[in-house]
N, C-alpha and C positions, 0 to 999 in steps of 0.2 A: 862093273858096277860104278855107279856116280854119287859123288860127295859135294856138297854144296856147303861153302864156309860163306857166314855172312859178314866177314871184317877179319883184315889183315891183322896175324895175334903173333905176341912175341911167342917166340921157343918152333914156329914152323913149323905147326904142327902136319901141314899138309905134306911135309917130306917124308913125315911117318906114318903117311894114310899112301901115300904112293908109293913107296918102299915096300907096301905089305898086298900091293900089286891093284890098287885103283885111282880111276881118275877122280883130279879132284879140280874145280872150279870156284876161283874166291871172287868176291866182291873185294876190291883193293883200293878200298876208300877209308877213309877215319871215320866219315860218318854213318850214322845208320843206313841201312838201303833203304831208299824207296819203297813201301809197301806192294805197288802194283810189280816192281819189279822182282822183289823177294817171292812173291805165288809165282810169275812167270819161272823162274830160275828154277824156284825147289819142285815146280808140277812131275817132272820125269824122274828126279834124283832118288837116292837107295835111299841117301844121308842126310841129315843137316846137321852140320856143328853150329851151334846160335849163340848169340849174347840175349842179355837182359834186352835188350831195346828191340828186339823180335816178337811180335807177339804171336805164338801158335796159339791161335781161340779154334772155333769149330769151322770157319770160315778156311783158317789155313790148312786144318787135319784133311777136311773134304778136299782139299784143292790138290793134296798128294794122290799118287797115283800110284808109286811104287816102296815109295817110303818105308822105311821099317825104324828108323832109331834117328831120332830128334837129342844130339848131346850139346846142355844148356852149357857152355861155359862158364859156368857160375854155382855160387850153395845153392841161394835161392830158384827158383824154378816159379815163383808166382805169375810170371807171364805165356805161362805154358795150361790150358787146359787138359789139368793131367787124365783126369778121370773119365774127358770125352777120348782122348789118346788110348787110355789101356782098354777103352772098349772096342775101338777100330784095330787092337792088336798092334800099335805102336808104342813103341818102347821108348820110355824118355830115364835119359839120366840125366845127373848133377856133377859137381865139382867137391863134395865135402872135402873135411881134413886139412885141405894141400894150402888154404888160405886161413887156417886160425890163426895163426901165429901174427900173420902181418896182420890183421884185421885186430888183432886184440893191442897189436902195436900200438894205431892207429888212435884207439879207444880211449887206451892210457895217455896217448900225448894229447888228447882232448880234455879230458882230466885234470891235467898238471898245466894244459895250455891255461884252462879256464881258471881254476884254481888260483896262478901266480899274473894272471892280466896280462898273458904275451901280447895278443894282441895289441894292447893299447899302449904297452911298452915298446912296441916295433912301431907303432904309428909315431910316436912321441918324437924317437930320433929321426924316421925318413921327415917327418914335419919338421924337424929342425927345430923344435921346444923344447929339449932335454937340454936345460941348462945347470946342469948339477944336480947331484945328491941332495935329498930331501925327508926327513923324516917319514913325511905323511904322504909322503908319494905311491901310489898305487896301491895300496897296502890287499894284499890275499891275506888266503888263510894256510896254516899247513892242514896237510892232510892225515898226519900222526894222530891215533886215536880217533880220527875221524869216522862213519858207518859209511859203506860203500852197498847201495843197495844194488843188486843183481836181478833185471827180469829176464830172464831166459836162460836156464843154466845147465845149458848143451858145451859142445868144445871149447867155444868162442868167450862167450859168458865163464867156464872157467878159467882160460887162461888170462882174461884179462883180472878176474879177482885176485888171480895167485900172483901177478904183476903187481898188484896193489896192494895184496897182501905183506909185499917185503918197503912198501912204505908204510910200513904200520897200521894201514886201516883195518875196521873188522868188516868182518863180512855178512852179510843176511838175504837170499832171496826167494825170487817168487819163480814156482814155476810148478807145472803141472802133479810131478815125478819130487818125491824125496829124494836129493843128490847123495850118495855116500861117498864119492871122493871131495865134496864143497863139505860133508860134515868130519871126516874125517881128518883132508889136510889141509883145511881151511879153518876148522872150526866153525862155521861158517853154521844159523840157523833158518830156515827154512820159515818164512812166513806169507804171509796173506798178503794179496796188492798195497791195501788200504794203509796196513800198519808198516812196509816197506814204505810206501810215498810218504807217509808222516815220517818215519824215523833217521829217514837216508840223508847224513849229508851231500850223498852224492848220487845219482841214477844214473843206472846202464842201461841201455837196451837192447836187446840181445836176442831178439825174437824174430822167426819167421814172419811172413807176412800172408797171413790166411782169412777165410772168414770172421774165425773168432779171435784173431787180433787185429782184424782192420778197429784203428781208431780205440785200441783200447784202453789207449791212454789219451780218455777224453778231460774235459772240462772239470769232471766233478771228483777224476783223480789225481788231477795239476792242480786243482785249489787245496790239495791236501801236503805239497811240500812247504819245505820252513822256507822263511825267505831268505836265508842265509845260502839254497841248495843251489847245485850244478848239476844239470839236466844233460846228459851225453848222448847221443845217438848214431849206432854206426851198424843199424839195420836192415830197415826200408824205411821211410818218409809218411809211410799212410798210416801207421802204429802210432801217431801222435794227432792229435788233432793239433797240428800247426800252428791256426791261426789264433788259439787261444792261449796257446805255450808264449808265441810273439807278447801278445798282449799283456802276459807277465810279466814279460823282458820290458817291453815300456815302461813298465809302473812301478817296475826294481821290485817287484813282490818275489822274483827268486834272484841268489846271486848273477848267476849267467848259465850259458847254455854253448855247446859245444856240436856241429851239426857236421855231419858228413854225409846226410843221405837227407832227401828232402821230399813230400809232398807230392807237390806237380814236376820233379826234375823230371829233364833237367830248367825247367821253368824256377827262378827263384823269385821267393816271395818279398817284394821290394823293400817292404818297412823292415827286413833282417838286414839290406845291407846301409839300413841305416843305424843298427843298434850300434853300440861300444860293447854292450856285454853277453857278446858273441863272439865263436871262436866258427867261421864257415872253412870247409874244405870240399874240393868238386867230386868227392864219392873217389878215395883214395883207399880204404879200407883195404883191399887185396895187392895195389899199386907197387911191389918192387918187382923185380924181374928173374928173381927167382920163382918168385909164387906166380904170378901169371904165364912162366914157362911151363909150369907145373901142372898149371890147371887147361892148358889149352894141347898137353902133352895127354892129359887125362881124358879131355876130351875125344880126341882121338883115338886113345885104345880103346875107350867106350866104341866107336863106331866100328873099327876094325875088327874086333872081336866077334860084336855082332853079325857083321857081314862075312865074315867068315863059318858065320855058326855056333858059334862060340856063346857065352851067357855076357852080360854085361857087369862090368867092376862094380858101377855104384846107382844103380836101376830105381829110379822113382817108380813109389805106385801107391794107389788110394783106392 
């Protein structure tokens, strides 16, 4: 049987798809493959180990021929049409768990980045302006007693409240599902969109990216933070309507905004890398090398499993 990887991944995973006795063929480039060439590669294979920048729509499902198990290396799975998959009987899974920890890192240091003006504190010296201690100089805010609003309060969305929980903040969020570990050891209360984006000095976002959260933090739920807030996102990019979050940041109607996942990425939207009260990062969320040995180790027994018969560890399905 044959495995098709489309990007060279830390941790090797194909040493332990070939160890477990199949061949396996990678694309051995940094960048995404070629579309025409990704259908030529995967038309024969058992396998595909994929990233985010894969898109399996109905166009790639139909173009497999012997396929059985599509493993995304990643949580999210939104570039994957799951539902046309589990009706051809291909199995897709995810990456959950193995990346909360570094992703809520990630979250927190967007937080505290925005919060205390690293940014513009890191530009100040490489510009060679930092000519002394100044009172009035860059002045943030703390984050003690501050509200940290939470929308999506899955693994990720916990661990990064409980992270911000031991800087003082309180907790409140939104999310489909009453949490009993965010009420229990958070303290944490459970509310509506509307009264999270008023109340938050700070927003998380934390949410998959689906129908019902494409864009669901439109226009009419960004005019609803104080202007003093810090807008964080270390989700997907299409959960925000972008272009009008930017437009805030122009007008200082919120304090700033902390971005690690973008819109059109990896296309950036130009008037952000003009702002000062921005904090951008190239979609680092999972980024140490622990967790992406993890996840592409994960990946793999997902497919090995499968190809041997076996059920799969962590199996999308809709």
């Amino acid at each position: 049987m044959k495995v098709f990887i489309t990007r060279k991944l830390p941790g090797e995973p194909e040493k332990f798809i070939k160890q477990n006795g199949f061949d396996v063929e990678i694309y051995n480039n940094d960048e995404p493959i070629p579309r025409e060439l990704f259908l030529k590669k995967t038309k024969n294979v058992d396998a595909v180990l994929s990233l985010m920048s894969e898109k399996i729509d109905k166009e790639a499902i139909d173009n497999f021929s012997n396929c059985k198990i599509v493993a995304n290396c990643a949580v999210g799975y939104n570039n994957i049409d799951v539902s046309y998959a589990n009706d051809k009987k291909l199995i897709v899974t995810n990456t959950p768990n193995v990346l909360t920890d570094a992703t809520a890192d990630i979250a927190c240091g967007l937080i505290l980045a925005c919060a205390r003006r690293f940014h513009e504190g890191e530009k100040l010296i490489r510009n060679k302006k930092f000519f002394g201690w100044k009172p009035n100089m860059l002045l943030g805010f703390d984050l003690k007693n501050k509200t940290l609003g939470i929308i999506g309060a899955g693994r990720i969305g916990f661990a990064t409240a409980k992270r911000m929980k031991a800087f003082g903040m309180k907790i409140i969020y939104y999310d489909r599902n009453k949490r009993e570990n965010f009420d229990k050891e958070l303290n944490a209360k459970k509310v509506s969109l509307n009264k999270l984006m008023k109340n938050s000095d700070v927003v998380s976002i934390h949410l998959p990216l689906a129908e019902q959260t494409k864009y669901l933090i439109n226009k009419t739920k960004l005019d609803l933070l104080k202007p003093t807030a810090i807008f964080v996102n270390t989700a997907r990019g299409e959960i925000v309507e972008e272009k009008y979050l930017i437009e805030l940041l122009q007008k200082k109607k919120i304090f700033s905004a902390g971005f690690d996942v973008y819109e059109n990425e990896p296309k950036i939207n130009p008037k952000l890398l003009k702002l000062e009260n921005v904090f951008l990062l190239p979609h680092l969320g999972s980024a140490t090398e622990e967790t992406r040995k993890a996840m592409s180790l994960l990946a793999a027994k997902n497919i090995v499993n499968v190809l041997s018969g076996k059920k799969p560890l962590t199996q999308v399905l809709k």
